[in-house]
C-alpha positions in Angstrom: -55.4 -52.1 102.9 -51.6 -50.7 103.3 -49.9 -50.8 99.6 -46.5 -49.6 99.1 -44.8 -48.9 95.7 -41.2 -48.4 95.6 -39.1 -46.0 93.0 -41.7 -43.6 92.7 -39.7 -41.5 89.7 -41.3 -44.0 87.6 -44.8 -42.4 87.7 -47.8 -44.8 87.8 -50.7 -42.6 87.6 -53.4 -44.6 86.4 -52.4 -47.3 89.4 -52.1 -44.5 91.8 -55.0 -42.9 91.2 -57.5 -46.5 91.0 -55.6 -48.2 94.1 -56.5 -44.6 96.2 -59.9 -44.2 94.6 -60.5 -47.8 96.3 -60.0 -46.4 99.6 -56.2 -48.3 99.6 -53.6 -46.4 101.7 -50.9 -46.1 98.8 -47.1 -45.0 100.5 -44.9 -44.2 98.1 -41.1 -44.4 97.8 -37.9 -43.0 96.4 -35.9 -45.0 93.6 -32.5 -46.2 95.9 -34.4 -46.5 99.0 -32.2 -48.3 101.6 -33.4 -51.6 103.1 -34.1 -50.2 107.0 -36.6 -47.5 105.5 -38.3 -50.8 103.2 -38.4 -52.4 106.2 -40.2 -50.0 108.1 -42.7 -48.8 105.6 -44.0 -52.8 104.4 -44.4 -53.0 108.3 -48.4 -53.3 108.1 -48.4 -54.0 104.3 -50.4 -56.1 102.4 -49.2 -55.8 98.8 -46.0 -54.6 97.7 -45.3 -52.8 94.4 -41.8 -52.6 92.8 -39.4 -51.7 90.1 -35.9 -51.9 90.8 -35.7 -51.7 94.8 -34.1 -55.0 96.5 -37.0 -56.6 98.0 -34.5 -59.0 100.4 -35.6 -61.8 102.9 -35.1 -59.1 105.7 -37.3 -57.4 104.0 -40.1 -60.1 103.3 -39.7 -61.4 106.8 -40.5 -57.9 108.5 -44.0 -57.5 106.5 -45.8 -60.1 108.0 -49.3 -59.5 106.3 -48.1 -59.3 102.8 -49.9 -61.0 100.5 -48.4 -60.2 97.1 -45.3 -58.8 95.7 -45.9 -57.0 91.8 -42.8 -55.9 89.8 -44.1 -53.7 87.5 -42.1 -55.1 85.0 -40.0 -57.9 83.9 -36.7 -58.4 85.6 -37.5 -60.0 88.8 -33.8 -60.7 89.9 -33.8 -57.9 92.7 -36.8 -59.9 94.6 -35.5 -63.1 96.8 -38.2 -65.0 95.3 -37.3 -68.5 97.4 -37.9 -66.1 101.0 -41.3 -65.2 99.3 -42.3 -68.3 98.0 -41.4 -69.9 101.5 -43.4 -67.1 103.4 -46.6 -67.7 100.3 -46.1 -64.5 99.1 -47.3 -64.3 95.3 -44.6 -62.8 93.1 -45.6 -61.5 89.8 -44.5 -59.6 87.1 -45.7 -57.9 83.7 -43.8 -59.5 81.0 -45.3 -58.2 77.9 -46.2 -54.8 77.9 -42.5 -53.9 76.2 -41.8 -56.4 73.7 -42.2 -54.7 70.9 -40.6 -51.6 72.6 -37.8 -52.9 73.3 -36.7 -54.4 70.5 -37.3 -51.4 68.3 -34.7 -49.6 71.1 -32.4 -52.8 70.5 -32.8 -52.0 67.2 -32.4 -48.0 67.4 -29.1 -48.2 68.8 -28.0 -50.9 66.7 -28.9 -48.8 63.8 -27.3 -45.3 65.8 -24.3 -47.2 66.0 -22.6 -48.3 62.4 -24.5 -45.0 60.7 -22.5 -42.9 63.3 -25.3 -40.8 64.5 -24.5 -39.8 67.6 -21.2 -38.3 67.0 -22.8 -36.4 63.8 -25.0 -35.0 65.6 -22.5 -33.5 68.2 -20.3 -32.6 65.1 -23.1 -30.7 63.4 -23.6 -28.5 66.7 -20.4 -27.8 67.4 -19.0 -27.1 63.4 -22.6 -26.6 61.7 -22.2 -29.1 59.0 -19.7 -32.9 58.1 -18.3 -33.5 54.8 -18.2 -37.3 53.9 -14.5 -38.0 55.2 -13.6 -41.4 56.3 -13.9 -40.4 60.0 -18.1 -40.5 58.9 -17.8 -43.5 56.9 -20.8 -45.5 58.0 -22.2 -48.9 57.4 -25.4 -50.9 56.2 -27.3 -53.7 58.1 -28.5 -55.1 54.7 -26.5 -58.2 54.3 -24.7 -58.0 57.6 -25.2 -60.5 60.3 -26.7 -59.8 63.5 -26.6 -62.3 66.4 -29.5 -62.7 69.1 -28.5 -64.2 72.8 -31.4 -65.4 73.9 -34.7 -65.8 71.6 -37.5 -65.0 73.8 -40.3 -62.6 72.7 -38.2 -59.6 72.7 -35.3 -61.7 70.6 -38.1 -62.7 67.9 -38.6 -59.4 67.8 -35.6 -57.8 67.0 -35.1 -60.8 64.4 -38.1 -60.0 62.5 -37.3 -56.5 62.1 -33.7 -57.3 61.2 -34.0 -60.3 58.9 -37.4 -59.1 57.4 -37.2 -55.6 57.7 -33.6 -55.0 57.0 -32.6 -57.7 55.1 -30.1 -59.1 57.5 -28.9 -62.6 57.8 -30.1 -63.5 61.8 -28.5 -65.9 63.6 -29.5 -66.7 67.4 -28.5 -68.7 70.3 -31.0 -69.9 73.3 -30.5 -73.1 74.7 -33.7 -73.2 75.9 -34.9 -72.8 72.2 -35.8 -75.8 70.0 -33.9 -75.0 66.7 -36.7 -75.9 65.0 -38.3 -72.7 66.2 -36.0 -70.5 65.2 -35.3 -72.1 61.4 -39.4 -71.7 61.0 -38.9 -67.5 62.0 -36.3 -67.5 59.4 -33.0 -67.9 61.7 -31.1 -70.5 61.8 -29.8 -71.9 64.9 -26.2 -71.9 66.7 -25.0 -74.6 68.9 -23.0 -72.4 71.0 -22.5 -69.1 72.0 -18.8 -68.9 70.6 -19.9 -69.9 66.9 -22.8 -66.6 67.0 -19.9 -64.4 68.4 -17.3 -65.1 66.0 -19.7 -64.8 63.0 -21.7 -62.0 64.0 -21.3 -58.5 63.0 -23.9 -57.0 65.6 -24.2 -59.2 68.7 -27.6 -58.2 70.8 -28.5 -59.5 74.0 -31.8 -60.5 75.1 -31.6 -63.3 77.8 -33.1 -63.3 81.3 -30.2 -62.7 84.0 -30.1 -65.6 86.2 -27.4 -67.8 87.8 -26.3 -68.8 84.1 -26.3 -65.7 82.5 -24.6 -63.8 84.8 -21.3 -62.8 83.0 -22.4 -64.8 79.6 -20.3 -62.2 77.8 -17.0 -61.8 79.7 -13.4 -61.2 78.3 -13.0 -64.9 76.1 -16.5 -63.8 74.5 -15.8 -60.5 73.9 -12.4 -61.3 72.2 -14.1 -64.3 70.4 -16.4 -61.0 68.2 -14.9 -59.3 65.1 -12.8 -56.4 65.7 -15.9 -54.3 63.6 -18.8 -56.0 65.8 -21.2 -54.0 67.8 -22.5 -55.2 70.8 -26.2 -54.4 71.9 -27.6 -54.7 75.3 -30.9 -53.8 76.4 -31.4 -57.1 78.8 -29.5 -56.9 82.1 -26.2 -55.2 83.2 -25.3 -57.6 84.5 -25.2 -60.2 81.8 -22.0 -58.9 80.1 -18.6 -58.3 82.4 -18.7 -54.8 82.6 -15.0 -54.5 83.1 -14.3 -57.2 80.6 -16.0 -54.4 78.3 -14.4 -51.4 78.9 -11.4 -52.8 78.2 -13.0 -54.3 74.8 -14.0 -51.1 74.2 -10.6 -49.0 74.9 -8.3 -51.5 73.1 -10.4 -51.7 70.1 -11.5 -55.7 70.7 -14.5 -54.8 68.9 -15.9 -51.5 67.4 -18.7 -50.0 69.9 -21.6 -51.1 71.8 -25.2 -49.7 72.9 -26.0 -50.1 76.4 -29.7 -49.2 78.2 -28.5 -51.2 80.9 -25.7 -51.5 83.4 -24.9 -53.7 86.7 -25.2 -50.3 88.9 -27.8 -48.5 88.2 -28.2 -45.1 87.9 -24.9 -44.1 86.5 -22.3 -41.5 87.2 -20.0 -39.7 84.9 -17.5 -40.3 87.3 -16.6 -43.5 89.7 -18.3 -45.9 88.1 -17.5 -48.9 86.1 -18.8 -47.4 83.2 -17.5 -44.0 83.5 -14.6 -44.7 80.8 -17.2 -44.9 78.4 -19.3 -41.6 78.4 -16.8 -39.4 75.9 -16.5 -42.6 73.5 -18.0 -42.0 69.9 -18.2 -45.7 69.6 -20.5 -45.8 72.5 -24.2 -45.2 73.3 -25.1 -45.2 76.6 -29.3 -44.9 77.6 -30.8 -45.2 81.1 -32.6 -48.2 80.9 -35.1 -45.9 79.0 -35.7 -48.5 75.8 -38.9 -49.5 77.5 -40.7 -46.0 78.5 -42.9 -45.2 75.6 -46.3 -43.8 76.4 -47.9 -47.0 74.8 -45.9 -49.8 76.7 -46.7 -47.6 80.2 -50.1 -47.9 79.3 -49.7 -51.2 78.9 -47.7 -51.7 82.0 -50.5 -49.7 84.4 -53.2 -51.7 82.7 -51.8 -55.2 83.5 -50.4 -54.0 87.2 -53.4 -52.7 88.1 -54.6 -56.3 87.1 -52.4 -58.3 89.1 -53.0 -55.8 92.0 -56.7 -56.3 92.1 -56.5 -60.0 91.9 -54.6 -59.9 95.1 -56.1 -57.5 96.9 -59.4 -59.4 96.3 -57.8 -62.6 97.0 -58.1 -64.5 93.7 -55.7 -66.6 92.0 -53.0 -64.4 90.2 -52.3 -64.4 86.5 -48.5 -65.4 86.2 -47.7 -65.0 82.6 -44.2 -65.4 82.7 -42.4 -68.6 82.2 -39.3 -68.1 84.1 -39.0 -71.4 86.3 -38.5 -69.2 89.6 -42.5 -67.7 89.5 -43.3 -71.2 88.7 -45.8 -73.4 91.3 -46.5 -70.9 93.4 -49.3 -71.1 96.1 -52.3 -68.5 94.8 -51.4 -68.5 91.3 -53.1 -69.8 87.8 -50.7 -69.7 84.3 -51.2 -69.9 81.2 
């Protein structure tokens, strides 16, 4: 059978290497590939593997033996999932190879941040060594309180190693979440958004980007946090108002922020939304990196390689997320 895997940077070696060894004809292609040369290559495809290409209905309508469609991991907001479902064309994704990972990145840059790593770091190679002046004057997280949007997996874990690892008071906010829940992993529960923000001293965002969440944290939020607040995001760019941010950021709304991911993706140092931010001690910016440890890839090969050979073989696909959009699908069994 014809496979295709898009944004090939992200090696796959172990799915590579089993899909050929099958006697599949595996086509790989180039992260930013443009929609024409998708088009042409899905052509004769069966299954269709992805990570962050657009997989658009112009492209789901010109493969007209595909089968399945695997994101090799979680975000599934670049696929037009009603063009697939219409077509019944599996979608799935592998959403727990990285939960732990990327909470302990959440976590990494939250604690990066208030100790002023980063720009002790650059101050030790350019002057060889920092005295304790105010300009290092750094912060703990014991006592402090951090805020979770959205308390999925990933947001339980980043409140269990802040509230029980660090001793931090956790607070969260997840509609979707019975209170109850949260109260029973030791965080108590916010009504709304604004109440987290204006109590929060690091805000860290871990929703799902959908219809609702797109913009969540725009200017009112990000004026609603306290001018010493740190914003973490290691979700979706496009969740926070990018431009609402840099201008947070340069007028001193609130103190700094750690971003591994952005709205346009991959960045530039120049011409981009974000560009104001690179130079900015306050800031730490990572290339949607927080999940690329050599034991969540494992993980992630392991599982895709799964959902690969139960389409290929033509039986009912594991869909372990619960987002509503991979929900009822024709070829599928949940959990």
């Amino acid at each position: 059978m014809k496979i295709v895997r898009t944004d090939a940077e992200l090696q796959t070696p172990i799915v590579d290497a089993a899909l050929r060894k099958a006697g599949h004809d595996l086509i790989t292609l180039p992260d930013g590939v443009d929609e024409q040369t998708l088009i042409a290559a899905v052509a004769e495809a069966e299954l269709l593997l992805m990570c962050y290409a657009p997989v658009t209905a112009r492209v789901i309508d010109a493969a007209p033996k595909l089968r399945g469609i695997v994101k090799y991991g979680v975000g599934i907001d670049a696929i037009d999932i009603p063009a697939a479902k219409a077509r019944g064309i599996t979608v799935v994704n592998i959403p727990e190879y990285a939960e732990e990972t990327v909470a302990e990145g959440a976590f990494a840059l939250m604690i990066a941040l208030p100790k002023k790593l980063i720009p002790l770091a650059r101050e030790m190679r350019s002057a060889g060594w920092a005295w304790p002046e105010p300009a290092w004057l750094g912060h703990d997280i014991a006592g402090k309180t951090v805020g979770i949007v959205g308390f999925g997996k990933i947001g339980r874990s980043m409140a269990r190693m802040c509230g029980q690892g660090f001793r931090a008071n956790v607070i969260a906010y997840s509609p979707h979440t019975p209170p109850g829940d949260m109260e029973a992993a030791g965080v108590r529960h916010c009504d709304t958004l604004h109440d987290l923000l204006t109590q929060s001293d690091v805000v860290s965002i871990h929703s799902v980007l959908n219809a609702g969440t797109h913009h969540l944290i725009g200017e009112a939020e990000l004026r609603a946090m306290q001018p010493h607040a740190h914003l973490i995001n290691v979700s979706r760019g496009a969740i926070v108002d990018e431009a609402a941010l840099v201008r947070a950021l340069q007028e001193g709304w609130i103190a700094g922020a750690g971003l591994d991911v952005f709205s346009d993706e991959p960045l530039r140092r120049e011409g981009h939304m974000i560009s104001p931010l690179y130079d900015m001690d306050n800031v730490i910016l990572s290339p949607h990196l927080t999940f690329y440890t050599a034991e969540a890839m494992e993980r992630l090969e392991r599982e895709t390689l799964e959902r690969c050979n139960e389409l290929l073989e033509g039986r009912p696909v594991l869909v372990k997320s619960a987002d509503p959009r991979l929900q009822r699908q024709t070829g599928a069994r949940y959990l």
